[in-house]
N, CA, C and O of each residue as an XYZ file, in Angstrom:
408
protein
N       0.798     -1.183      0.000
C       0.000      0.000      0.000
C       0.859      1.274      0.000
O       0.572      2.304     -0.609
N       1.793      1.105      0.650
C       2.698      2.304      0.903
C       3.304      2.515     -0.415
O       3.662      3.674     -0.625
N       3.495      1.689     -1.323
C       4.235      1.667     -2.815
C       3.197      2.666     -3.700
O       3.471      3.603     -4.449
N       2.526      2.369     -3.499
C       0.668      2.715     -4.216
C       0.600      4.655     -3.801
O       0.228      5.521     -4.593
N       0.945      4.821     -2.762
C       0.637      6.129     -2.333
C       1.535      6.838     -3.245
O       1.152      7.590     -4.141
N       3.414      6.402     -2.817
C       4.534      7.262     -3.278
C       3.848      7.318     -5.006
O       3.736      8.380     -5.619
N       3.460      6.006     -5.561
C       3.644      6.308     -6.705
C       2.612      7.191     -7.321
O       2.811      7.826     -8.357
N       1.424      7.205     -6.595
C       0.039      8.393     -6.656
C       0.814      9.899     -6.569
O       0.772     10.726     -7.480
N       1.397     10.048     -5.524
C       2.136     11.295     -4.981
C       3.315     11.574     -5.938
O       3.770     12.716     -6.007
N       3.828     10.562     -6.683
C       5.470     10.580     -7.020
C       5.324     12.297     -7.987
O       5.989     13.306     -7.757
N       4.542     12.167     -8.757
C       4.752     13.845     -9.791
C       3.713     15.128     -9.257
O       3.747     16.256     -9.749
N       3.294     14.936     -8.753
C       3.022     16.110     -7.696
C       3.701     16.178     -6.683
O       3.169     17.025     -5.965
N       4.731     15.700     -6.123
C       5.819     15.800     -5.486
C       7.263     16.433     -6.442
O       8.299     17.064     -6.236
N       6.786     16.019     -7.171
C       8.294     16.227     -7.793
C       7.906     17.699     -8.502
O       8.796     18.442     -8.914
N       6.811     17.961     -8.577
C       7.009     19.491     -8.977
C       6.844     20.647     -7.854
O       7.039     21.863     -7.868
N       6.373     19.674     -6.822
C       6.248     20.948     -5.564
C       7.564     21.221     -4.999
O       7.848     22.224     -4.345
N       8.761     19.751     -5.453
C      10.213     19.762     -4.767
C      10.867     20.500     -6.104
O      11.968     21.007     -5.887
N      10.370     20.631     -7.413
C      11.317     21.183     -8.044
C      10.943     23.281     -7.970
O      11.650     24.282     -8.087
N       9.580     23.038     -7.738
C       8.886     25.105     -7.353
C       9.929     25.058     -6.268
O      10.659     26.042     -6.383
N      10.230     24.395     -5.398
C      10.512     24.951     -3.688
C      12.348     25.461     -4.619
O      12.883     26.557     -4.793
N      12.778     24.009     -4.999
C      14.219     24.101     -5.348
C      14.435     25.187     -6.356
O      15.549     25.710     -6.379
N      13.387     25.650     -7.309
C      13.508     26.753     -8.055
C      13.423     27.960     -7.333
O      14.052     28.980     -7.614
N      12.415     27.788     -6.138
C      12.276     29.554     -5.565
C      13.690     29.615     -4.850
O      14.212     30.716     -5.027
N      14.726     28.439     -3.828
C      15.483     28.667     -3.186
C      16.738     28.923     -3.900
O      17.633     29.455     -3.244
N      16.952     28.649     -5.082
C      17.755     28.782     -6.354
C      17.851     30.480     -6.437
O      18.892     31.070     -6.147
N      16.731     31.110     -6.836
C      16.618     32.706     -7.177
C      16.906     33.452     -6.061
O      17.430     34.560     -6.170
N      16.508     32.770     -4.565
C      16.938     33.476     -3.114
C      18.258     33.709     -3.062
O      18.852     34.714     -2.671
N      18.926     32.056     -3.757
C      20.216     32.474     -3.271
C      21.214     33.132     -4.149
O      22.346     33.435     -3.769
N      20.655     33.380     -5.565
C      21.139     33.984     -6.065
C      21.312     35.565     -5.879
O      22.254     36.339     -6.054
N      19.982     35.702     -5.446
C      19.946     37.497     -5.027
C      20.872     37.176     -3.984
O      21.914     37.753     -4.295
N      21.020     36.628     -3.031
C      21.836     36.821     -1.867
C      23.315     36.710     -2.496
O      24.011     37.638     -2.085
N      23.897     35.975     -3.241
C      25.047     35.959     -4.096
C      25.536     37.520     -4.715
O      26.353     38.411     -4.483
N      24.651     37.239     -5.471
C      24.796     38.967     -6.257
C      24.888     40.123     -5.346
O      25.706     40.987     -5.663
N      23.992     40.347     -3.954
C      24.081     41.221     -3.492
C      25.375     41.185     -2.324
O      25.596     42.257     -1.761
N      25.991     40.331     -2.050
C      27.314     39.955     -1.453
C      28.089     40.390     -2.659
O      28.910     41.279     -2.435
N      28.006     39.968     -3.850
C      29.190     39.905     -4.758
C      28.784     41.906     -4.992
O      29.731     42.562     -5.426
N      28.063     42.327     -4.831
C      28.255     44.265     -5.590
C      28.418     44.590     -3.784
O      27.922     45.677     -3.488
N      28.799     44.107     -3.033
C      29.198     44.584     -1.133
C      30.742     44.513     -1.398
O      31.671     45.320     -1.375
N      30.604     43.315     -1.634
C      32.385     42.984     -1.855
C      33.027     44.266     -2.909
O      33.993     45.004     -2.714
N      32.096     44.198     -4.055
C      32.731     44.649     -4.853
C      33.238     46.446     -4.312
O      34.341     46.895     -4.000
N      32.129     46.977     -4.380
C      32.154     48.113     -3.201
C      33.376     48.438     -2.394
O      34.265     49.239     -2.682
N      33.254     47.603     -1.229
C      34.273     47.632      0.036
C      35.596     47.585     -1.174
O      36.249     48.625     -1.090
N      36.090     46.708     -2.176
C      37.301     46.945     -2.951
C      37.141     47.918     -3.433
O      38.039     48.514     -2.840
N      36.607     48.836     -4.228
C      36.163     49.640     -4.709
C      37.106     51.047     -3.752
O      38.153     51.658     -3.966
N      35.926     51.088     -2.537
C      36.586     51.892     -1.907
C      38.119     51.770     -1.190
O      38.967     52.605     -0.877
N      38.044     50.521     -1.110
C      39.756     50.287     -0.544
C      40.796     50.790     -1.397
O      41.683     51.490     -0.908
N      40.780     50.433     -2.949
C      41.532     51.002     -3.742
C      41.716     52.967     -4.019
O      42.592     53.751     -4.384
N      40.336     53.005     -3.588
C      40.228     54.943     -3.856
C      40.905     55.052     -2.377
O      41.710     55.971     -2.524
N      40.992     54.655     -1.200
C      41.736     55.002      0.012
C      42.830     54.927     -0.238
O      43.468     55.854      0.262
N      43.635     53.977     -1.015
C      45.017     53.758     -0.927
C      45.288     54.844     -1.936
O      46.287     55.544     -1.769
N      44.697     54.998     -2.704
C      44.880     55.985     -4.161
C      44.995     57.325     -3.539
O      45.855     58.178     -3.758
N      43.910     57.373     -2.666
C      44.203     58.692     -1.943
C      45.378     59.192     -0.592
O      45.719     60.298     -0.174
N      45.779     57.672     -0.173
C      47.088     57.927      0.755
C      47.929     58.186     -0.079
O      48.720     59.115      0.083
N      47.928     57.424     -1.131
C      49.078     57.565     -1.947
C      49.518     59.185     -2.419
O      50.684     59.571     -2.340
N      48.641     59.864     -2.809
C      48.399     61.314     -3.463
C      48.705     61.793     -2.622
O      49.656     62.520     -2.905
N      48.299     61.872     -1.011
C      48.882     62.557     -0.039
C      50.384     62.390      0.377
O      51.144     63.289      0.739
N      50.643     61.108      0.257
C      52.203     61.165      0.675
C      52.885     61.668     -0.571
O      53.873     62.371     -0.359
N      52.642     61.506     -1.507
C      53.155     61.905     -2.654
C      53.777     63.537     -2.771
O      54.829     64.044     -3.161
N      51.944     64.226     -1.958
C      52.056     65.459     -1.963
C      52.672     65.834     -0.819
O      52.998     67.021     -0.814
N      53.085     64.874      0.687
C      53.423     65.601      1.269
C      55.335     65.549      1.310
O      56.062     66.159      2.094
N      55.752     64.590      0.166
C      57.127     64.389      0.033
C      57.331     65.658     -1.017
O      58.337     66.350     -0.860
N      56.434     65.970     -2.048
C      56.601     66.924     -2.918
C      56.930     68.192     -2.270
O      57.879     68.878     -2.651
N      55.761     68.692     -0.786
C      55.723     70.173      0.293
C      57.393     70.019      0.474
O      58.191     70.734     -0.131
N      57.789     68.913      1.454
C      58.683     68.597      2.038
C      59.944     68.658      1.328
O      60.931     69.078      1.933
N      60.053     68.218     -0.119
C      61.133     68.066     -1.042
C      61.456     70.030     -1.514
O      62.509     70.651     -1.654
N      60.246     70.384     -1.612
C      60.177     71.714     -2.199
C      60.339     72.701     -0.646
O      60.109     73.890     -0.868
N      60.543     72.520      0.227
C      60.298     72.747      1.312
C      62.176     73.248      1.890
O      62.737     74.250      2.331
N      62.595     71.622      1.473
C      63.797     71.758      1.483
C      64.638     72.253      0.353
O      65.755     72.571      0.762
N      64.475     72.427     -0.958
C      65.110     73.342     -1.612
C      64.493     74.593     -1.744
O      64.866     75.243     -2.721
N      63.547     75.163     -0.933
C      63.429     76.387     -0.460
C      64.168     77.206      0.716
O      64.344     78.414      0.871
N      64.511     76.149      1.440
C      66.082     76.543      2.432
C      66.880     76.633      1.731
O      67.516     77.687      1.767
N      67.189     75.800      0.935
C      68.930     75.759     -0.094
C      69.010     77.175     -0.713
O      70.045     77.838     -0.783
N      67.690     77.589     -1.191
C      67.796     78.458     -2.115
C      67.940     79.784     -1.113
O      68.595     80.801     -1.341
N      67.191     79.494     -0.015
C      67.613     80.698      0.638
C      68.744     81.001      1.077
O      69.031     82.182      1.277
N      69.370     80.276      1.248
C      71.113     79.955      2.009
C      71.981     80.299      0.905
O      72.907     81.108      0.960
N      71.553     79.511     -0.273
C      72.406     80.183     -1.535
C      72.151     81.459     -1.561
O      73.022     82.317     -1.704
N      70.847     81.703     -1.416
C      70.782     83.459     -2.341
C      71.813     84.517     -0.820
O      72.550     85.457     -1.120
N      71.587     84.033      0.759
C      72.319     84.280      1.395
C      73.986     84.560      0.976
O      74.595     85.598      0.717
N      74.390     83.165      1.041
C      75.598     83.204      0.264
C      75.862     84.186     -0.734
O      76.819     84.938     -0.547
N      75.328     84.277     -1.532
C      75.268     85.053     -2.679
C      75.750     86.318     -2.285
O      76.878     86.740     -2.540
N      74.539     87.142     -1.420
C      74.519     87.784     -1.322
C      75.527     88.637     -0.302
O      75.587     89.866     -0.345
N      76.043     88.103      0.307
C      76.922     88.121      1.854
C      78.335     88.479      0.939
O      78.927     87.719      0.173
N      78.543     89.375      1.158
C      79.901     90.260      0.188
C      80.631     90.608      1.231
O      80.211     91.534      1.924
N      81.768     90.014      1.551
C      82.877     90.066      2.558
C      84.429     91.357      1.416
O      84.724     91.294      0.222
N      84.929     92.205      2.411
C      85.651     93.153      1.581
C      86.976     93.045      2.377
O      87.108     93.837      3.310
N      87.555     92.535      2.231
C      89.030     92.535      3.035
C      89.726     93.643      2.105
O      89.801     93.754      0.882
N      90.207     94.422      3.176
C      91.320     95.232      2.577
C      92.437     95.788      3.607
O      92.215     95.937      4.809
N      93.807     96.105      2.901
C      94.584     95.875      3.929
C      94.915     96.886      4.338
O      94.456     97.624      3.466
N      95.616     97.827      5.375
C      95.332     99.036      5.859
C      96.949     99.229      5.588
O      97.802     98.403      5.915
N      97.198    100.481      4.927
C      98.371    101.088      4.855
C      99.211    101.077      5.683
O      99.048    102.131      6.297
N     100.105    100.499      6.147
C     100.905    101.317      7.677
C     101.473    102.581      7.015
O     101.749    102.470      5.821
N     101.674    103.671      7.560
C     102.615    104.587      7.169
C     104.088    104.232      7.769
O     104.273    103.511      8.750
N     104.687    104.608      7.316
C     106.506    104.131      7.444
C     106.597    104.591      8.979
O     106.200    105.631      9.503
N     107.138    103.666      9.435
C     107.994    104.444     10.907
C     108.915    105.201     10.805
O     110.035    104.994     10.339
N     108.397    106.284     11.321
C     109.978    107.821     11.546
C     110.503    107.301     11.989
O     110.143    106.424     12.774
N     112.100    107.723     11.570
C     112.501    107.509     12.694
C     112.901    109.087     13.388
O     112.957    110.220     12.911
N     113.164    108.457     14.887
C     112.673    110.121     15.074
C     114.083    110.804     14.945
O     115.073    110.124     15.217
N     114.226    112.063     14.559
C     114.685    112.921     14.204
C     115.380    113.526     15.815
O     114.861    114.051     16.800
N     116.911    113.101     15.426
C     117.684    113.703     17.038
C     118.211    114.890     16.302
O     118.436    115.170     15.124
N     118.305    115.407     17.322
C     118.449    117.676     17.256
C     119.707    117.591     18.342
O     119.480    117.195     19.485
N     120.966    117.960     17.954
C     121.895    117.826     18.503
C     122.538    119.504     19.132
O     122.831    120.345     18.282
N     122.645    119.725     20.112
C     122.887    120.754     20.296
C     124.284    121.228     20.744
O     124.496    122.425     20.938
């Protein structure tokens, strides 16, 4: 008897197990897809963060680089400008002094 039922039941079973397996199929696909554009995202932004550390250190070695040949240049134009005049001072001759004999 029990043979008799499954085989009464067998294709109305098998399409209520293939609706269920089709609806849980499309669930998990939305759940797939919407993990896979999260993921994608979070990389997304990870790469524009690093892109943007990057630009900053970039820019702050560029301040820093320009920073320091803005001292050089000042020290040079210093240099430059710093005009030392050595000159040597005449002695006048030593008299000798003049004896007056009387």
């Amino acid at each position: 008897m029990s043979e008799k039922k499954y085989a009464d039941d067998d294709p109305e079973r098998t399409l209520v197990t293939l609706d269920q397996l089709s609806q849980t199929i499309e669930v998990m696909t939305s759940v797939v897809n919407r993990l896979r554009r999260h993921l994608s995202d979070q990389i997304k932004a990870q790469i524009e963060a690093q892109v943007e550390l990057e630009a900053l250190a970039a820019g702050q070695a560029t301040v820093e680089s320009q920073q320091l040949s803005g001292e050089k240049s000042e020290q040079e134009r210093e240099r430059e400008s710093f005009v030392v005049e050595i000159s040597q001072q005449e002695i006048e001759p030593v008299r000798k002094s003049t004896k007056i004999l009387h």
